[in-house]
C-alpha positions in Angstrom: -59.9 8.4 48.6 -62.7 7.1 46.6 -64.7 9.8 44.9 -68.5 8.8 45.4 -71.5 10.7 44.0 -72.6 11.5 47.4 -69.3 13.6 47.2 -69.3 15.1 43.8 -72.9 16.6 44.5 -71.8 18.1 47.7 -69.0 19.7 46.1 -70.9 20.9 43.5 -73.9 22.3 45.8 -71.6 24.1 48.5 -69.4 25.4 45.7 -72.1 26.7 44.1 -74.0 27.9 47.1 -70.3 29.4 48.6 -69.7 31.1 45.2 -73.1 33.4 45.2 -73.3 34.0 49.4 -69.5 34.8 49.5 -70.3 37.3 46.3 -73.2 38.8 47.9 -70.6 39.1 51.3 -67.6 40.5 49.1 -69.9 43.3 47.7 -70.1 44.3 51.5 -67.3 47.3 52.3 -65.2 46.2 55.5 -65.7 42.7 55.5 -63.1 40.3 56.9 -62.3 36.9 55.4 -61.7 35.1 58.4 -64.6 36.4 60.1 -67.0 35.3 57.6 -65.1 32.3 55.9 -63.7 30.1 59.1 -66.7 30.3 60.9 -69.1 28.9 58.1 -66.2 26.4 56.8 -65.9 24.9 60.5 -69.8 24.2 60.7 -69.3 22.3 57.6 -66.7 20.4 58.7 -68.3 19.2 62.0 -71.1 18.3 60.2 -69.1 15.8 58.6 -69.5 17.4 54.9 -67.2 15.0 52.9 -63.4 15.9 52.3 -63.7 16.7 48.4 -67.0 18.9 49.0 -64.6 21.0 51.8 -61.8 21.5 49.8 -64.5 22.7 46.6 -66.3 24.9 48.8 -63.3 26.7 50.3 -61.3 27.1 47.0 -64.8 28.3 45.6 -65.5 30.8 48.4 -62.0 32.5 48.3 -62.5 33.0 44.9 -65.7 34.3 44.8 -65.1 37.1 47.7 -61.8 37.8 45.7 -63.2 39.0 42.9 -66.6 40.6 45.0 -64.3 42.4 46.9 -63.1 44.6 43.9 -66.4 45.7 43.3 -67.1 48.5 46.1 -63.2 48.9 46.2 -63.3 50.3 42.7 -66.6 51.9 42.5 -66.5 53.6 46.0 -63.0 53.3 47.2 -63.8 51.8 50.1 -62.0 48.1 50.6 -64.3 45.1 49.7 -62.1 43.0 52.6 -58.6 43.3 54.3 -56.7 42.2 51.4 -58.3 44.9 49.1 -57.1 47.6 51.5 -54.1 48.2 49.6 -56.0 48.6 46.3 -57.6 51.6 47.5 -55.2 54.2 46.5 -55.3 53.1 42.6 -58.9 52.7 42.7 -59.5 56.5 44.2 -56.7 57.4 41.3 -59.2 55.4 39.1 -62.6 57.5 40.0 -60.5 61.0 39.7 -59.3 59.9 36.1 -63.2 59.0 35.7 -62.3 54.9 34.9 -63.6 53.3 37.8 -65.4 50.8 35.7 -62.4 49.7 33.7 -60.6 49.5 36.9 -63.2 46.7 38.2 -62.7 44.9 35.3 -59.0 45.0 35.5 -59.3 43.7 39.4 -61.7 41.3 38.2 -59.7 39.8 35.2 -56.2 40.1 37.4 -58.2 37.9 40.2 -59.4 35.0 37.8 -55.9 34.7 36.1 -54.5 34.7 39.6 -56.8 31.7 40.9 -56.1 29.8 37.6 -52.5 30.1 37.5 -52.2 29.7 41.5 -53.5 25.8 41.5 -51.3 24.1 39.6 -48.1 26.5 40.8 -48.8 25.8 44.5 -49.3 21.9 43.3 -45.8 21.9 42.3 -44.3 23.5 44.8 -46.0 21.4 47.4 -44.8 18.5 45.6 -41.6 19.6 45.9 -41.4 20.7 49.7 -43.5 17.2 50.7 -39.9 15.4 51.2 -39.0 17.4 53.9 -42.2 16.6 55.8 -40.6 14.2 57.8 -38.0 17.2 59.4 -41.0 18.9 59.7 -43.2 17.0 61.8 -41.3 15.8 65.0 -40.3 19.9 65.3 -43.9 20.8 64.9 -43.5 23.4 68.2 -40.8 24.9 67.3 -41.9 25.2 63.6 -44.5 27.1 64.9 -43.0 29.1 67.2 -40.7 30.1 64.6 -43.1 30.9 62.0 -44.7 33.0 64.0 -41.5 35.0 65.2 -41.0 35.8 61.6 -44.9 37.0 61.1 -44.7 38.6 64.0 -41.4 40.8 62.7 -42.8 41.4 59.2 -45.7 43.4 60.8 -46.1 47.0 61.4 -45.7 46.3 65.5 -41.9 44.8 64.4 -40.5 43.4 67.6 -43.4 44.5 69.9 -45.6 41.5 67.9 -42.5 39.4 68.8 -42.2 39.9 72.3 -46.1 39.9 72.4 -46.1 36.0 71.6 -45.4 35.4 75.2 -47.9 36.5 77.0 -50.4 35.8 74.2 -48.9 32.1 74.8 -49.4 32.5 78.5 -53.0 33.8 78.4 -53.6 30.7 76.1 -52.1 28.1 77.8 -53.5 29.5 81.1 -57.0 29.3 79.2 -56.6 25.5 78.1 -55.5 24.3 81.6 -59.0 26.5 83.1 -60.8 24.3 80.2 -59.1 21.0 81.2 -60.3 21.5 84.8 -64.1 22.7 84.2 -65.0 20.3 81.0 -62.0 17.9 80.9 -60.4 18.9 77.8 -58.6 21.6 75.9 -60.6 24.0 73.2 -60.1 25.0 69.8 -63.1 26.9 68.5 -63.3 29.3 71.4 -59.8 29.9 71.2 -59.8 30.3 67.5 -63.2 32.4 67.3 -62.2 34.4 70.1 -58.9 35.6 68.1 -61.1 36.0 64.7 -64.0 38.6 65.9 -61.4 40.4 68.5 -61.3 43.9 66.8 -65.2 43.4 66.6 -65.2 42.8 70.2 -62.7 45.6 71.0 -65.0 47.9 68.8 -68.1 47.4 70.6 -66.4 47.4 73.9 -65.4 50.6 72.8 -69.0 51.8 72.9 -69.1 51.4 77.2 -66.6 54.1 77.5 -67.9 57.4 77.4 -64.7 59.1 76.2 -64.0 56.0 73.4 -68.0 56.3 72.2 -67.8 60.1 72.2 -65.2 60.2 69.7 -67.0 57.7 67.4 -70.5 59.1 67.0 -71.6 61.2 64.1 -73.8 63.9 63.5 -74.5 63.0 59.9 -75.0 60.5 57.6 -72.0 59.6 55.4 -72.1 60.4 51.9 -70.8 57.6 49.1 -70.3 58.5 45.7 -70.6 56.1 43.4 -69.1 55.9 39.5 -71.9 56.0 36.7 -72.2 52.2 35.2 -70.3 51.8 31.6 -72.8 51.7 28.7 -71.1 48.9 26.4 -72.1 45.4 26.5 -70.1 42.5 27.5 -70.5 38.7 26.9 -72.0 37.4 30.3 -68.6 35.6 31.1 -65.8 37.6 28.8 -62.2 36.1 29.0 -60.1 37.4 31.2 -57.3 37.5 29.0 -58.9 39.9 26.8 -59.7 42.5 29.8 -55.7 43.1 30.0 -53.1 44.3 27.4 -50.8 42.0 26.7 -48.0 43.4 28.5 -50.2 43.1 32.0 -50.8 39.7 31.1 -47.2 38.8 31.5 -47.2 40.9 34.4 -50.3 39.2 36.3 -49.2 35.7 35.2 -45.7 36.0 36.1 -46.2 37.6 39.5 -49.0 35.0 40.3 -46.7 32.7 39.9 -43.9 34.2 42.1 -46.4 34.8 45.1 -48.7 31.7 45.0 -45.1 30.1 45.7 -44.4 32.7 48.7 -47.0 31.1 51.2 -45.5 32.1 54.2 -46.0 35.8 53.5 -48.8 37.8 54.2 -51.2 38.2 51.4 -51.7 42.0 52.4 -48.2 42.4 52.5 -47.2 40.8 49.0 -50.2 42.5 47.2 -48.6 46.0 48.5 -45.0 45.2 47.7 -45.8 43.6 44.0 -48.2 46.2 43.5 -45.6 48.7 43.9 -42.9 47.0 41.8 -45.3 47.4 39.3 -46.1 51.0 39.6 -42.8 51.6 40.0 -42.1 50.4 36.7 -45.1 52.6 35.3 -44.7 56.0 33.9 -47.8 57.3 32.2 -50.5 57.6 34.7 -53.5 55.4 32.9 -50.9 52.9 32.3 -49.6 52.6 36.0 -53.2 52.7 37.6 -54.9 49.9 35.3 -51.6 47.2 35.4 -51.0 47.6 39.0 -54.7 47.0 39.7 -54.8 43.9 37.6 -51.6 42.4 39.5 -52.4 43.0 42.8 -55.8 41.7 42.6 -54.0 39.0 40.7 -51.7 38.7 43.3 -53.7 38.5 46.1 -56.0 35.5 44.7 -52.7 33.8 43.8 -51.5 34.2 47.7 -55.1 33.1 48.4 -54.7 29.9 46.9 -50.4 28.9 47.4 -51.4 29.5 51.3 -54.0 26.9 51.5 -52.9 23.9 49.3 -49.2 24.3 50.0 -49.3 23.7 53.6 -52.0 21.1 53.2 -50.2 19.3 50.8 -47.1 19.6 51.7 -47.2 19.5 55.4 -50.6 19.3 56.4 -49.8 22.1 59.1 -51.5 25.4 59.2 -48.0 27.4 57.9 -49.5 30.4 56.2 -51.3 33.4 57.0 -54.8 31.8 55.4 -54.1 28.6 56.9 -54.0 29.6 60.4 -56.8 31.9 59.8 -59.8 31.6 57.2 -59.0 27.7 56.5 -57.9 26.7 59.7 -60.7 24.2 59.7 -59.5 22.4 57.2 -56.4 21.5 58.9 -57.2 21.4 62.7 -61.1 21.2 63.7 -61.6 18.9 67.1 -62.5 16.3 67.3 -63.1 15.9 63.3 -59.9 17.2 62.3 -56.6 17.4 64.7 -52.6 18.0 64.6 -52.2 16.1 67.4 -50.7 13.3 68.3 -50.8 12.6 64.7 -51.9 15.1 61.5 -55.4 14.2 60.8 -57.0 16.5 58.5 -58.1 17.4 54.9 -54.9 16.4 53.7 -55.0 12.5 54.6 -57.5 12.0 52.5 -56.9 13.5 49.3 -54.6 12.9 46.8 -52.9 15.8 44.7 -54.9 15.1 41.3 -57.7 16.0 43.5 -56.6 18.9 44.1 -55.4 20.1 40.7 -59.0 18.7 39.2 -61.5 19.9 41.6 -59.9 23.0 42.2 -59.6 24.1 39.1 -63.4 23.7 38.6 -63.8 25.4 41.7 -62.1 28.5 40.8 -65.1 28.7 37.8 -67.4 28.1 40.1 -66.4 30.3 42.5 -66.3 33.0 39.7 -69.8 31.9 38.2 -71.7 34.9 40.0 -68.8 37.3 41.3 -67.3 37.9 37.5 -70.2 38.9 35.8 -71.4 41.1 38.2 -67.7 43.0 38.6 -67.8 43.3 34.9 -71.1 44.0 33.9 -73.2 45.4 37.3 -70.9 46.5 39.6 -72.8 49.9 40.1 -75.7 48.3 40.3 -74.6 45.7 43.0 -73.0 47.8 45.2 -75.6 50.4 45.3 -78.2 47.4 46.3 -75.5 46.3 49.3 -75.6 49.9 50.5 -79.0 50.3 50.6 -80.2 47.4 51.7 -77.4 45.3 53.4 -76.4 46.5 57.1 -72.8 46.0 57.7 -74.1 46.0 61.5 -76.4 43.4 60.8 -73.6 41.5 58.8 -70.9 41.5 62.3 -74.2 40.8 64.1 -75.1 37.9 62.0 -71.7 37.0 62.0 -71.0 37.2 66.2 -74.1 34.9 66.9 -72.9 32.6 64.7 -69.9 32.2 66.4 -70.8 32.0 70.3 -73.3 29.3 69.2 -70.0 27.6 67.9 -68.7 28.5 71.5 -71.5 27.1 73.3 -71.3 24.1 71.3 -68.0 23.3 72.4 -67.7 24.2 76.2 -71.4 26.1 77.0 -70.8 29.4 78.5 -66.9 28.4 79.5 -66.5 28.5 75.8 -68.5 32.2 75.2 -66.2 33.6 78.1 -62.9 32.1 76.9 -64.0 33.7 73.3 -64.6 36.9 75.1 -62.0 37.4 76.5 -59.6 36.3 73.9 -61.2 38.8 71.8 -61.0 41.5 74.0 -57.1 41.0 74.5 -56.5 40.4 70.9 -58.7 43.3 70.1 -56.9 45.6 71.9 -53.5 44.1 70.8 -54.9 44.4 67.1 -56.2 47.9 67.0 -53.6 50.1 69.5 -50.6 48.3 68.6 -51.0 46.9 65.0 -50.0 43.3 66.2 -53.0 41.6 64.0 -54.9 38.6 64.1 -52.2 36.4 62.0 -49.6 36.8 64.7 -52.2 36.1 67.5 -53.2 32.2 65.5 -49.3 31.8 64.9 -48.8 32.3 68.9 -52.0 30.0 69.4 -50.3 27.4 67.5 -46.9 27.7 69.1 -48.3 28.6 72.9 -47.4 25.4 73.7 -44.0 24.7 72.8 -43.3 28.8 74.1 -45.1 27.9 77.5 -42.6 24.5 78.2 -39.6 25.8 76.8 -39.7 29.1 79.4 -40.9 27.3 82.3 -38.2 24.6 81.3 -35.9 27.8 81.0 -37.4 29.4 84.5 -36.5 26.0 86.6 -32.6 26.0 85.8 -32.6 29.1 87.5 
């Protein structure tokens, strides 16, 4: 690919613009990445925003909410996004020991190192899986199919997600053949939008049963208490580096390293399991709080990062939790961007300099606005989001958004399909813990599920 000016500006305007509205969204307690981040990403790509600009914006975006997300985490114990949930028990430890602002800076500092060591590790190691690509692709169904078998397993639901791929693979399938019939081709956005927003859906389909909406309404306002701002000054952008001692340094390097590697795992899942290593290791209380802060925020950048450029580069298959859900535009994005019959996507167009370059300066970029504030104004910022900012508004916003991406595709076929796909997926995600990851795995793999049972079904 030919970088052209054209392209270098839009990368540097949609970086930019990605790295203050995805800090303003982080600041925002309970907000999901793949809600907020596929949804914009996808208009972007069917708008035919050039390849370098998509892969600045989206490397920019994920760090930005990264580091947002630590702000109302550690100032009011309440998680930023999904893959700060974990970070809430240190973070409450934090505001009882009375250091909540030296726990944002810790989460802050552990989520730059972990974007900056995360390119060029997942770089290599895409480098070195990219042989086996040609294995890889003539399997493609049955890669899926076993990928999501072993997401499935590694979630709370255990072998309840597992068996739930088939009739999440039925309901699918069933879905694209309804499409094929009533607008003469399959869908991808309704499918994939209607899997995204399903606990939203579920949530405010919650709200027509009497008993469900009953148990949900309050009498009172809910109280937040928030952690007084620090009074020392800070260089606008201080290093990192300096933010950590230097044995949690070693310890948010090295474990960035080890999980922007481990793409196929779940980000949430790897953030709890290094953070406890690390706590584990921890004896004096102050000591245990602030390093196991730094790495998981570390870690969960680091994850971030590894499961989008590994797949892409490697594979260019959606083969990791954030590939099959907040970048899944990137890799598969009809008609722009396909898997089928051949791999058509970000990844035939760039060239792995480009993403060692570019990506690098987006993970600056995407820390321009969201590090200062975490360091220097956290109080201040979150206290502005819960004043001002509606989270209602925000799913509101965010729903609209994504039936006009519905309608766009298939007209109101395509709002139904997303409806009910969120309803199903809802349910299946809030009473029985099988979450959205498992549900874009068993999109992915519906197909080769679907002909390999009915195959089965007609030898008997």
């Amino acid at each position: 690919m030919v970088i052209t000016a054209t392209s270098l500006i839009q990368a540097l305007v949609l970086s930019l613009a990605g790295s203050f509205i995805f800090t303003i969204i982080g600041i925002i307690p309970g907000t999901d990445e793949t809600a907020t981040m596929a949804p914009l990403t996808l208009i972007l790509v069917l708008l035919g925003v050039e390849p370098l600009a998509l892969l600045a914006w989206f490397i920019a975006i994920a760090q930005a909410i990264q580091i947002a997300h630590t702000i109302p985490t550690a100032m009011s114990a309440l998680p930023g996004s999904t893959t700060a949930v974990p970070m809430v028990h240190y973070t409450q430890l934090a505001k009882q020991l009375g250091i909540p602002h030296i726990s944002v800076r810790k989460l802050a500092a552990g989520s730059v190192i972990g974007g900056l060591v995360a390119i060029p590790t997942a770089l290599v190691m895409a480098l070195v899986l990219a042989p086996f690509t040609s294995y890889i692709q003539p399997h493609v169904g049955l890669v899926f199919t076993l990928g999501a078998i072993l997401i499935a397993y590694m979630s709370k639901a255990k072998w309840g997600a597992v068996i739930a791929l088939i009739p999440i693979s039925f309901l699918i399938q069933g879905l694209q053949r309804i499409s094929v019939e009533a607008v003469g081709h399959t869908l991808f956005i309704s499918i994939f939008m209607g899997i995204t927003i399903g606990p939203m859906i579920t949530e405010l389909f919650s709200m027509l049963i009497p008993k469900l909406r009953g148990s949900q309404s309050r009498n009172e306002k809910k109280s937040v208490w928030l952690a007084p701002e620090p009074k020392e000054k800070l260089p606008y952008f201080p290093n990192p580096f300096k933010l950590l001692t230097k044995q949690q340094r070693k310890q948010t390097v090295g474990f960035s390293l080890i999980t922007a590697a481990g793409f196929i795992f779940s980000p949430v899942g790897l953030v709890v399991l290094m953070g406890e290593i690390v706590a584990g290791r921890k004896k004096e209380l102050y000591d245990k709080i602030t390093s196991t802060l730094a790495v998981q925020d570390s870690v969960s950048n680091a994850t971030y990062m590894g499961g989008l450029l590994i797949p892409m580069i490697a594979f260019g298959l959606p083969l990791s939790g954030v590939a099959i859900g907040p970048a899944a535009p990137l890799f598969n994005a009809p008609p722009r961007f396909y898997l089928e019959p051949e791999i058509h996507n970000l990844s035939s167009y760039l060239q792995p300099w480009h993403y060692l370059v570019f990506g690098i300066i987006a993970i600056f970029i995407g820390s321009m606005f969201a590090y200062p504030i975490a360091i220097r104004k956290a109080r201040q910022w979150t206290e502005l989001m819960f004043r001002y900012i509606s989270h209602e508004a925000l799913i509101g916003t965010f729903l609209g958004l994504i039936f006009m991406l519905a309608f766009y595709e298939a007209g109101l076929l395509g709002v139904m399909i997303t409806l009910i796909l969120g309803l199903f997926g809802g349910i299946l995600n809030n009473l029985f813990d099988i979450h959205t990851g498992v549900q874009f795995m068993a999109y992915y793999a519906s197909g080769w599920i679907v002909t390999s049972l009915l195959n089965l079904a007609g030898l008997f």
